[in-house]
N, C-alpha and C positions, 0 to 999 in steps of 0.2 A: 095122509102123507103117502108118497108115491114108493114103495118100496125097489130095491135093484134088482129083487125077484122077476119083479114085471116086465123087466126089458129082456129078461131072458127069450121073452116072446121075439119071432121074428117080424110081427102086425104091429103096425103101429092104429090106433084109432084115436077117434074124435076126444074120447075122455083122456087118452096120454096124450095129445097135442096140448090139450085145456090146461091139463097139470103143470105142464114143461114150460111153455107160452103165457098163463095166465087169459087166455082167450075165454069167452064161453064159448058153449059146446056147438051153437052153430056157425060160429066163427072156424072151429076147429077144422069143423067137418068141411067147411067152404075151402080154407087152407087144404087140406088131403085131396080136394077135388081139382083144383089149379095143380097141382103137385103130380095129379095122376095122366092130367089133361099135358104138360108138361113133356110128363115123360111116355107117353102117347099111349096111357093104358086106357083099357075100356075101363066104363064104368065098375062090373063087376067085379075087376083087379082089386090086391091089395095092396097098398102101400109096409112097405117095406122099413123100420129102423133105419138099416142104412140108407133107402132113398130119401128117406126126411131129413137123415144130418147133414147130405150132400145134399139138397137144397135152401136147408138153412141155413148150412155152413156153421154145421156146430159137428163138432169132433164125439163121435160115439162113445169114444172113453170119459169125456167131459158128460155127456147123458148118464152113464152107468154109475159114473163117479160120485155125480150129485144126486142122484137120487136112491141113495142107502139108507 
């Protein structure tokens, strides 16, 4: 289980996408790449907490919230 420790983190990755989504992991990882492509980062970039909940349009406090 995902504890709300984790989102203390400002990265989001492939294994907290999987968690949150239910995706597997190379779904996840495909999701953070469209994500990144998106918002015109290079590859190397990280995705960001908050650029994931504004593009999935989930409310960051609903993230932290559910998973304690």
């Amino acid at each position: 289980e995902v504890k709300m420790s984790k989102f203390s983190r400002v990265v989001i990755y492939p294994k907290d996408v999987s968690a949150i989504t239910g995706k597997n992991y190379r779904s996840s990882w495909l999701l953070l790449s469209k994500i990144k492509k998106h918002l015109n980062k290079d590859i190397h970039q990280v995705v960001t907490v908050q650029e994931f909940c504004e593009y999935m349009g989930i409310g960051e406090e609903t993230l932290t919230s559910h998973f304690h």
